[in-house]
Legacy VTK file of the C-alpha trace (Angstrom):
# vtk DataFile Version 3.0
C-alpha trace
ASCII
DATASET POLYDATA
POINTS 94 float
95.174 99.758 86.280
92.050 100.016 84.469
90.934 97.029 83.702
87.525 95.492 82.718
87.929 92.272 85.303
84.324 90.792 84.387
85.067 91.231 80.353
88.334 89.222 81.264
86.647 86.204 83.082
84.872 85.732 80.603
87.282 85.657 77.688
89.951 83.862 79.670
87.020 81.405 80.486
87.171 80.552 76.704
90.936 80.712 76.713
91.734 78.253 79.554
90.206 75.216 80.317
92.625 72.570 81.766
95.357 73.249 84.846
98.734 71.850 82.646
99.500 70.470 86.323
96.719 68.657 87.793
94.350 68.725 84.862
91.666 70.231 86.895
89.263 73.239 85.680
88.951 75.028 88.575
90.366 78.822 87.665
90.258 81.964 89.341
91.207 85.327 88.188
93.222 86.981 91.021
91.471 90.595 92.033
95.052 92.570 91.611
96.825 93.264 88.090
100.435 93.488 87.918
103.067 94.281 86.516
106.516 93.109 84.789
109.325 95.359 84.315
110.932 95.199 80.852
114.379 93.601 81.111
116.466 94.932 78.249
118.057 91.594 77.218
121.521 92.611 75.878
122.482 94.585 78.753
120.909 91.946 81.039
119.619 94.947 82.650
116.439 95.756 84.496
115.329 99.418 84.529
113.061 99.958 87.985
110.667 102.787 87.538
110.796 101.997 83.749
108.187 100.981 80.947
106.473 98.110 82.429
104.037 95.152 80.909
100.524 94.819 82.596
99.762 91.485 83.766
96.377 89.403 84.678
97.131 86.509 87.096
94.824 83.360 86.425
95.445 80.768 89.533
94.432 77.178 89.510
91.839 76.304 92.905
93.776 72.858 92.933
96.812 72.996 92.651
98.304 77.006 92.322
99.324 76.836 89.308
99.802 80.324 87.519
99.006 81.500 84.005
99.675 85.225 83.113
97.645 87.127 80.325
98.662 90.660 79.365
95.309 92.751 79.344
95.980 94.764 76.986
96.221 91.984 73.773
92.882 90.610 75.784
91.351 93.827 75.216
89.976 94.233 78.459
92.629 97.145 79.461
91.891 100.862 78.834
94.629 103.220 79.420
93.888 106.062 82.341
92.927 109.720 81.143
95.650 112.141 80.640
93.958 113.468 83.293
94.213 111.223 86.038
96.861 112.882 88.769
100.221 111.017 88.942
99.355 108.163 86.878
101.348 106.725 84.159
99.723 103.966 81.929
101.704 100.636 82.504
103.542 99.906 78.933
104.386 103.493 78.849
107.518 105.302 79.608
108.002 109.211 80.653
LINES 1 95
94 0 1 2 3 4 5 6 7 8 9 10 11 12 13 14 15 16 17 18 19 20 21 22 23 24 25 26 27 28 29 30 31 32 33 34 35 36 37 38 39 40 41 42 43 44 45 46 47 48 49 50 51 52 53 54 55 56 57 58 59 60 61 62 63 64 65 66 67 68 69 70 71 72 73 74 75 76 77 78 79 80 81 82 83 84 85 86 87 88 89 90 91 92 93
């Protein structure tokens, strides 16, 4: 996933400033996005393979907590080319 990991320090740096758990400001941006399939709620059904929700992992140093950010409402996310081989832009579905 493309994403802009420097541009997202630094605005999550302005986002986050406490751990909720062990008050502690001690954050670091895992070096892997991810992503969470879309469950369709009345169905109660997850679709594998699917459209899919790109996800930035913030971890606390202290403690482990986890805080997710989607990239893409950070603005530090830029979708691949059309012509990138075999790649499908996460949020997207064929």
């Amino acid at each position: 996933m493309p994403v802009d990991y420097e541009e997202a320090k630094k605005k999550l740096s302005a986002l986050i400033k406490q751990c909720p758990v062990c008050a502690q400001n001690q954050w670091g941006l895992l070096p892997n996005s991810f992503s969470m399939p879309i469950v369709d709620l009345d169905s109660k059904k997850m679709h594998l393979g699917g459209e899919m929700v790109p996800v930035l992992v913030l971890a606390c140093q202290k403690c482990g907590h986890l805080e997710l950010f989607n990239p893409m409402h950070l603005g530090v996310y830029s979708k691949p080319s059309p012509s990138a081989e075999g790649t499908q832009a996460p949020g997207t579905s064929r």
